[in-house]
C-alpha positions in Angstrom: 80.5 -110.7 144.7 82.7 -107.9 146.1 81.3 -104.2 146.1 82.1 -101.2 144.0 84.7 -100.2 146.7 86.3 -103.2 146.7 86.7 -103.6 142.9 88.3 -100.3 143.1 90.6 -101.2 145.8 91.8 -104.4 143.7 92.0 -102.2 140.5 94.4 -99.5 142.7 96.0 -103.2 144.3 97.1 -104.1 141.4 98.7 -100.7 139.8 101.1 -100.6 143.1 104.5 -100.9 142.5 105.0 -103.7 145.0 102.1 -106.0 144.0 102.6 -109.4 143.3 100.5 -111.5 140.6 100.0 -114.2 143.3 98.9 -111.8 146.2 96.4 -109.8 143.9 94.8 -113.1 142.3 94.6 -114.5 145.8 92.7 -110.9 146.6 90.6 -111.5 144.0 89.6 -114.4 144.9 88.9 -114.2 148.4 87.0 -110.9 147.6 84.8 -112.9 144.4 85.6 -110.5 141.9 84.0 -110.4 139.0 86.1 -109.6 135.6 83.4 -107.3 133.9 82.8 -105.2 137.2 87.0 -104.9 137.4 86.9 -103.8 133.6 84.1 -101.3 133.5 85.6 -99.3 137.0 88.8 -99.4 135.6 87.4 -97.8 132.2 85.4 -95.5 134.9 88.9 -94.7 136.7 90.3 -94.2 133.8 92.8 -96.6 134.9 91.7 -99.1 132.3 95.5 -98.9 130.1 97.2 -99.6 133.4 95.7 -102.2 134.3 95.6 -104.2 130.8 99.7 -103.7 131.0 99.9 -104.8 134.4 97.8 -107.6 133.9 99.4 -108.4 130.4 102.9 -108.4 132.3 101.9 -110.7 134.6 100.3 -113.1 132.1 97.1 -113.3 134.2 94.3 -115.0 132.1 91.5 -112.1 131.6 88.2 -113.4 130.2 87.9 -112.6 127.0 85.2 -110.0 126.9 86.8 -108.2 129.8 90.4 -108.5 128.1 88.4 -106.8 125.0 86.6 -103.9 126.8 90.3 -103.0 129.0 91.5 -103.3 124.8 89.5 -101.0 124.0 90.2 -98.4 126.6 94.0 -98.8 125.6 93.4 -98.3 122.2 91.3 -95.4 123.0 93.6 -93.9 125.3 96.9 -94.4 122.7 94.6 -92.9 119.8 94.1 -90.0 122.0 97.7 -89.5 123.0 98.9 -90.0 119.4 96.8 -87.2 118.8 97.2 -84.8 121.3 101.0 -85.2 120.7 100.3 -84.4 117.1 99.1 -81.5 117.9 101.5 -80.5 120.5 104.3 -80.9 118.0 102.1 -78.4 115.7 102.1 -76.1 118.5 105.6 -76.1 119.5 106.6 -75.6 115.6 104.8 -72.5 115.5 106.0 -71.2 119.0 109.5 -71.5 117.7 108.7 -69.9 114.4 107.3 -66.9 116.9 110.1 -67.5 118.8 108.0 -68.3 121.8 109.2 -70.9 124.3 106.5 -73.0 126.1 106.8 -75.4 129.1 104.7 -78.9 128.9 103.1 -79.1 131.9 101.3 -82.6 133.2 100.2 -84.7 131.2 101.9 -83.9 128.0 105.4 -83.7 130.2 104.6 -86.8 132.0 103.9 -88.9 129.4 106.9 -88.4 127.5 109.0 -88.4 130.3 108.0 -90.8 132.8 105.8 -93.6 131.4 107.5 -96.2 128.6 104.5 -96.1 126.6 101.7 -92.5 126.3 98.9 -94.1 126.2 99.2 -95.7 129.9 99.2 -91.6 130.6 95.7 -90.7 130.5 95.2 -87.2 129.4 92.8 -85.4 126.9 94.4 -82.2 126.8 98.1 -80.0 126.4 98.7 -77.6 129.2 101.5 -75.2 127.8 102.9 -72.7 130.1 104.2 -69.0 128.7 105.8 -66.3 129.9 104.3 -63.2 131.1 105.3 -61.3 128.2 104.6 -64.3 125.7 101.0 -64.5 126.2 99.4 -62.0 123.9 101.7 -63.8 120.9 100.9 -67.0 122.4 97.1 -66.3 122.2 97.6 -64.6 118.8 99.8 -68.1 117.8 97.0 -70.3 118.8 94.0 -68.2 117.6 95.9 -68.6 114.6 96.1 -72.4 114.6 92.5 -73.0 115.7 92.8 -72.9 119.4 90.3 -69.5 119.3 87.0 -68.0 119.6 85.5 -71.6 118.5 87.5 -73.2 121.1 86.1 -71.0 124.2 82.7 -71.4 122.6 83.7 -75.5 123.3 84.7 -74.3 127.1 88.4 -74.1 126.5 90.0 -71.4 127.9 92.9 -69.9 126.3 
């Protein structure tokens, strides 16, 4: 049975660019890890979307019930994208009918940039950078669209 430390080391193992299928599974092995621990701390990581993929890509055989719970997480994780991009399209729209011009910053920017698929991106919110002289529009803008008073209530700040 290999520790919490070492489930997270095969997780990170396996997400490097280098990895192998053969020298990860024989990790595994000589470490005994167990497939629900290696599912839950990659949920916990947050890393859970990565690994299905890489996992998927190398056709390693998951157990079923871990295969299902690093599912989930993906499915989680590209609902949440889908939706946060959603709303980032709704927010761009109105900057340009305010003529405001943000910059995507992070995850937002990453996601669409640099990973093939969002939901391998994890991120739960849009970080928009204005200018100096676009902010009081900008907070009037997103006020305006919801992102307000009920939002800082929530601990967002604006």
């Amino acid at each position: 049975m290999s520790s919490a430390l070492d489930t997270t080391h095969l997780i990170l193992r396996a997400l490097r660019p280098n990895q192998t299928p053969a020298g990860w599974e024989s990790d595994c092995v000589r470490l005994k890890a167990d497939w629900g621990d290696l599912a839950v701390r990659a949920i916990v990581l947050g890393l859970a979307p990565q690994l299905k993929r890489r996992l998927t890509d190398w056709r390693v055989s998951i157990p079923s019930r871990a295969s299902a719970r690093l599912d989930a997480a993906y499915q989680a994780q590209a609902a949440r994208s889908t939706a946060i991009f959603a709303q980032l399209g709704e927010v761009l729209r109105a900057s340009a009918d305010h003529r405001l011009r943000p910059v995507a910053l992070k995850g937002v920017h990453l996601a669409a940039l640099v990973y093939a698929d969002p939901a391998l991106r994890p991120m739960n919110d849009i970080d928009l950078l204005f200018a100096p002289d676009e902010l009081a529009d900008a907070e009037a803008m997103l006020e305006a669209l919801g992102y307000g008073e009920p939002m800082r209530r929530l601990g967002y700040e604006l």
